[in-house]
N, C-alpha and C positions, 0 to 999 in steps of 0.2 A: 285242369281240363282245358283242352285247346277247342274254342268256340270261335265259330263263323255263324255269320247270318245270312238267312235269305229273306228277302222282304219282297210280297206278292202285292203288287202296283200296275199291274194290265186291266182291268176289269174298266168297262164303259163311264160307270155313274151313271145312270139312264136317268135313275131317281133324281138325280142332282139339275137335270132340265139345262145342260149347260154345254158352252163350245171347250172350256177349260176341262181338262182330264181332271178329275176328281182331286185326287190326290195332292193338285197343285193348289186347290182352294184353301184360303187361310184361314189359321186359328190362332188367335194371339199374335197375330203381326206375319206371320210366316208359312210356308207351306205344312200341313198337315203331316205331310210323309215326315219333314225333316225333325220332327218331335221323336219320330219312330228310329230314324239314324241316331239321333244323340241317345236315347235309351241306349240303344245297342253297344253303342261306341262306349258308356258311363260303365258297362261291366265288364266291359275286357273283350268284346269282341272282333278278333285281329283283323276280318276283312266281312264287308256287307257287300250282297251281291243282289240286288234289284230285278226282278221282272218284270217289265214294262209292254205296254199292249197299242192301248189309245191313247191317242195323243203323243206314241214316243217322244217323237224328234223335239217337243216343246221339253216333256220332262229331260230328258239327255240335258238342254240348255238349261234347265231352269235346278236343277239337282247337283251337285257335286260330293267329289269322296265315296261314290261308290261305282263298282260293276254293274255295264246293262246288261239282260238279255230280255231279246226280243222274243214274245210271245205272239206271232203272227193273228194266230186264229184261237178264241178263248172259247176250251173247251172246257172246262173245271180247274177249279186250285190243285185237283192232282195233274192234270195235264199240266199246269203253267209251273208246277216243281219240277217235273222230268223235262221239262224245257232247259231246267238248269243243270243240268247234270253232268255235262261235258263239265263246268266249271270245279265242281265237287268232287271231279276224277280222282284226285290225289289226294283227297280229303279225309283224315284217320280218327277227325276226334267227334266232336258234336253241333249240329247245325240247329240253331236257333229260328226258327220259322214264322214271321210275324205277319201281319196285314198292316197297310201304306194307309189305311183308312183308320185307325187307332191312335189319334196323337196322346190321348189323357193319359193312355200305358207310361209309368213310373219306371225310374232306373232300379228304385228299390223294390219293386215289385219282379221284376225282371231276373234281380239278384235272390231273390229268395225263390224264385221260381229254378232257373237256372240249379242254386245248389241243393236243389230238392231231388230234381231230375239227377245230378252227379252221385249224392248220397245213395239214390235208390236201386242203381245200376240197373235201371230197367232200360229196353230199347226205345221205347220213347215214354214222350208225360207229356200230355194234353192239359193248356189254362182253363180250370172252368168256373164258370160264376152263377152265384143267384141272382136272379131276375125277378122283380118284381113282376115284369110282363115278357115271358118266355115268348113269343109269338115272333114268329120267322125264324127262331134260334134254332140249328141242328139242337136234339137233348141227350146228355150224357144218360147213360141206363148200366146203372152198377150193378154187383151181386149182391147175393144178401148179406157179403159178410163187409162191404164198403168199397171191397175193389173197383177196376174200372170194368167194364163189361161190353161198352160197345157206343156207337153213337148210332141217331137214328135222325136225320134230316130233318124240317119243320112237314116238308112237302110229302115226304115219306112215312111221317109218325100216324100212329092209331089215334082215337079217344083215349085212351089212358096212356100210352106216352106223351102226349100235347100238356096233361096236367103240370108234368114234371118242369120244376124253376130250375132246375142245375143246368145250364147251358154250356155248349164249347163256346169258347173265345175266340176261336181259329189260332192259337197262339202254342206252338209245339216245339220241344225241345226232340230228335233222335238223334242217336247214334246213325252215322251221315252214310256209311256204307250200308249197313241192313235198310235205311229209309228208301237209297233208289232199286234196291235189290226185289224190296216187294212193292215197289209201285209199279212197274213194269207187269203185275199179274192183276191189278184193279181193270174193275169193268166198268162199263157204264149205262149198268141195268138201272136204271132209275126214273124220275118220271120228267125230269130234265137233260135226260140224254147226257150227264154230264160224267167225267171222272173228279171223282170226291175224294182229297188228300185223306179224310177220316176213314176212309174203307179200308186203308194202308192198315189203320189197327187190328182191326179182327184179324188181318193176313199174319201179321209178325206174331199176333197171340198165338194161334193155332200153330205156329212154327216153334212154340214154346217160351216165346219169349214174352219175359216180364213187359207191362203196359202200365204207366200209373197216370193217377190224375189228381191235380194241383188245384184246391178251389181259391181263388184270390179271395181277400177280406173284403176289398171295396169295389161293388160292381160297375161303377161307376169309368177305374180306372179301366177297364176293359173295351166300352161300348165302341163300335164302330158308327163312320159317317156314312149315310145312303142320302140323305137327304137335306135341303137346306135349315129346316126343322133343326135337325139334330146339327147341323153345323153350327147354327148359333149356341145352340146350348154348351156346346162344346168350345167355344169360345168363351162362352161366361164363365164357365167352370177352370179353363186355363189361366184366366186372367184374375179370379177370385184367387188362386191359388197362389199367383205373382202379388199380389196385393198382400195374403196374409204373411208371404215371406218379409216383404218390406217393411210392414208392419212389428213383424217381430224383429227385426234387423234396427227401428228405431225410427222409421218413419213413420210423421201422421197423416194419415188420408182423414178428411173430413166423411166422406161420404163414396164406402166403393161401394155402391150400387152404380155412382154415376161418374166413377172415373174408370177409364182404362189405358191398359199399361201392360204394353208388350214384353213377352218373357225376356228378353235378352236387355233390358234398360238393367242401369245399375243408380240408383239414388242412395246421396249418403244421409247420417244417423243427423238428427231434430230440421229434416227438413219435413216444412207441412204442403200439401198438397190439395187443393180447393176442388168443388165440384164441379161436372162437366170439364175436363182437362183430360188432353190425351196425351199420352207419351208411347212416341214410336219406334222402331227402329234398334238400334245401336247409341239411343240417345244417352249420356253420362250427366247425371245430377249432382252438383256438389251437397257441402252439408247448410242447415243455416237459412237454406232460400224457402220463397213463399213463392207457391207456382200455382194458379190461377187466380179465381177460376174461369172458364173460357180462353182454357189458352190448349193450343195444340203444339210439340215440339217432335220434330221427324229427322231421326240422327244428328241432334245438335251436339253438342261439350259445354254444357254449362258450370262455371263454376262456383264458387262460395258466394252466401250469403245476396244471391240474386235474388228480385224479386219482379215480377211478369203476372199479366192481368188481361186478359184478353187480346191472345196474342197468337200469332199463327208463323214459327221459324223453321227453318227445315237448313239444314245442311249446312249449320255453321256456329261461329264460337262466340261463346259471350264467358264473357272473362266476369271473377270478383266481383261483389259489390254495385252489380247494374242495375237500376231502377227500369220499368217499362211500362209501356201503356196505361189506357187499353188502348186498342186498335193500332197495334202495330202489327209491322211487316218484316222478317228478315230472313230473304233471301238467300242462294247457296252460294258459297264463296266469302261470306263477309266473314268481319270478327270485330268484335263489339268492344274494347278497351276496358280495363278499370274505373268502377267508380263513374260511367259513364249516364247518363241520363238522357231516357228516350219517352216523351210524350204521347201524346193522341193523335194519331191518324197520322204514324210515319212508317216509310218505308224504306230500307237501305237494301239494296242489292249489290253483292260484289266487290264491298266495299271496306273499309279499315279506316276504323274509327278510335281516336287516342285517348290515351285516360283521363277523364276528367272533362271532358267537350260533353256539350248540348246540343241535343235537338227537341226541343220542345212540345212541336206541333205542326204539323200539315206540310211535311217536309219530302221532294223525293231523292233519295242519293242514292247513286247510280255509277259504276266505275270509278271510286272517290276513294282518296286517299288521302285523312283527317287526323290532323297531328290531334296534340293533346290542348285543353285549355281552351281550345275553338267554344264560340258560341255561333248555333246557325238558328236566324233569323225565322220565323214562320213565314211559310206559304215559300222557302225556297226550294230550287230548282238544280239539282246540276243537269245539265243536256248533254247528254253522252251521246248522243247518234244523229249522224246527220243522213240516214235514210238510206246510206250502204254500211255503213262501219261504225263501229263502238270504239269510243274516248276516253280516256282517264280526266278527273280535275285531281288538282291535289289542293287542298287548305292546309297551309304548315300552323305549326305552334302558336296560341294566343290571338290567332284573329278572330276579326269579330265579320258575321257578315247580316247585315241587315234584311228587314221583313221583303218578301217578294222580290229576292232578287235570281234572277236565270245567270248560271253559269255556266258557259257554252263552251266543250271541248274538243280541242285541250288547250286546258287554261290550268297555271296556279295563283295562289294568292300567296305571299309569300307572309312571311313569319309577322306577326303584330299587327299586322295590316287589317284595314277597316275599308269596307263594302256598304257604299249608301242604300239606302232602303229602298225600293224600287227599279236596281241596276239591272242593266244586262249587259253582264262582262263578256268580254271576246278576246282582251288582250292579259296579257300575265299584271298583276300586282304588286309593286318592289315592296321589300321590306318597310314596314310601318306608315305607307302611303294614304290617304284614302281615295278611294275610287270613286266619282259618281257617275255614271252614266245611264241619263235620262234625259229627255226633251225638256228646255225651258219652259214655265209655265206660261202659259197667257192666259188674261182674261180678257172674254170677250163686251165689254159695256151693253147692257140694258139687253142682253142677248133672249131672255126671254119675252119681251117685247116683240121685238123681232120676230121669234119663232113663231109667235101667234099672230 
């Protein structure tokens, strides 16, 4: 079966109370819609071709890997299909029809749907599900013998069709030439003035063709976003989902009620996971580490047997073997060395740190390039910037640099070399030297006397 998709992504979000088009708001770390591309993408679908309304020119930037077209003026999901239709010109096999507003939809849901609709050679096959609370749902209305029969809008229905739980999903497989063949004959008698892709059905039935309907197992996978209500929940339900895969894959979470952890993270088998910790991004966790709790990590590369404690890293590498916090800081551009050890209340930005070096405590480094072996002092400093431009320091191999000392760049300290405790360096360091520079002490006699 040759499958394309079309995915209908124009619609306001009124409900959603927001300047972001809908569809762009996140679930599990990422836009909404792109949960619906990757379903499509997971069962063979050779090209996706997007409808977009509000907010285009943001989704176009914010989207990729698929075709737009522009849906100027929204006048129904049948009108924003025939919008597409130029695209579907040469189109001979079967188009898959989804909503941008559906992330929880399954790829194996999708597949079973899909070869249900192939089996049945019917013109099309409508997703339908049961609902606990039918309310706003168009309702499927079968025949007596189970077939499908018709749909009937929420806004359209009587008292006794409102009763009915089997709901459309908006979620349709047809054969792509009969689909724009009788869309072109839907009206828009209704009490929203609208054309409704579902009217498509009675047209192809009454033409003789077979119509079937596919009720999913899990309603859940189905429900659409309208509002921020349901966008959270739909995030908890993605992200519960990512947890029980990890979980079975051989990580332990202590507590997911209170971690969350973006679909696309990859963490490996006996690493444990504390509460309150978030994991974002494209972030990769080795196996072996202990990761909170209170720690946030946003596209980092963590490797083996790390351990992190109240810690907030974004966009960078911490190698093997790292001990941290709490209260650290690690910036985009750094990478953390083997075996390395990082304290309370330190910060590195942009910076390359050797294996086996310390920073203990109360530390800021800052365009720093730190061999291995180094020990740095509490309460130091490197000063990258002098108020137009950013500086590199470098500390080579085995030096030591002492408490409170400012290192003002561009400076290095060269290899074994020692740094007195309260310096502030300006000039390079030769190998194995020590530096002091600081003001002679005085003492002032009987100075408090004086003062009073």
């Amino acid at each position: 079966m040759e499958l394309e998709t079309l995915i209908l992504a124009a619609g306001k979000g009124t409900r959603m109370k927001s300047k972001l088009p809908k569809v762009l708001h996140k679930v599990g770390g990422k836009p909404m819609v792109e949960y619906v591309i990757e379903a499509a993408k997971k069962i063979g679908s050779t090209r996706e071709v997007m409808v977009i309304g509000s907010g285009a020119e943001l989704v176009e930037k914010t989207i990729s890997g698929v075709e737009f077209v522009l849906q100027e003026e929204q006048l129904g999901t049948g009108h924003a299909v025939l919008t597409a239709k130029k695209k579907f010109a040469e189109s001979k096999g079967t188009v898959l029809i989804l909503c941008g507003d559906t992330p929880l939809l399954t790829s194996e849901l999708l597949k079973e749907f899909t070869d249900a609709h192939e089996k049945s050679n019917c013109a099309a096959t409508v997703l339908t599900a049961e609902m606990p609370d039918a309310a706003g749902y168009g309702r499927v209305i079968r025949e007596d013998n189970g077939s499908f029969k018709k749909i009937v809008e929420d806004k359209d229905a009587n008292e006794d069709e409102k009763k009915i739980r089997e709901v459309n999903a908006g979620v349709y497989c047809f054969d792509v030439q009969k689909l724009f063949g009788a869309l072109e004959k839907i009206g828009n008698e209704n009490s929203q003035g609208e054309y409704y892709l579902p009217d498509v059905l009675p047209i192809l039935k009454e033409a003789g063709e077979k119509i079937g309907a596919f009720k999913a197992e899990y309603c859940i996978e189905t429900i659409g976003i309208n509002n921020r209500i349901q966008l959270a929940a739909a995030d908890k339900a993605l992200r519960m989902r990512k947890e029980v895969a990890l979980m079975e894959s051989g990580v332990t979470i202590i507590d997911p009620n209170t971690t969350f952890i973006d679909g696309d993270v990859q963490i490996g088998q006996d690493t444990i996971i504390y509460p309150n910790t978030y994991i974002e991004g494209n972030t990769i966790i080795g196996e072996d580490c202990e990761i909170g709790p209170n720690v946030r990590f946003t596209d980092m590369r963590v490797g083996n047997k790390v351990k992190a404690q109240f810690s907030y890293c974004h966009e960078a590498e911490i190698l093997d073997g790292v001990t941290m916090g709490p209260y650290v800081h690690i910036r985009p551009g750094t990478t953390i060395g083997e075996n390395v050890k990082i304290g309370n209340f330190v910060e590195v930005k942009n910076s390359n740190v050797g294996e086996g070096s310390k920073l203990p405590h109360l530390q800021y480094i800052g365009d720093t390039d730190i061999g291995s072996g180094v020990n740095i002092g509490c309460g130091t400093v490197t000063c990258n910037y002098d108020g137009k431009k950013k500086f590199r320091t470098t500390i080579e191999d085995n030096a030591f640099i002492g408490c409170n000392t400012n290192l003002v760049a561009p400076v290095t300290v060269k290899e074994g070399a020692y740094v007195a405790a309260g310096s502030t360096i300006t000039k390079d360091v030769p190998k194995d030297n020590l530096a002091i520079a600081r003001a002679r002490q005085v003492n002032v006699d009987v100075w408090n006397d004086k003062r009073k």
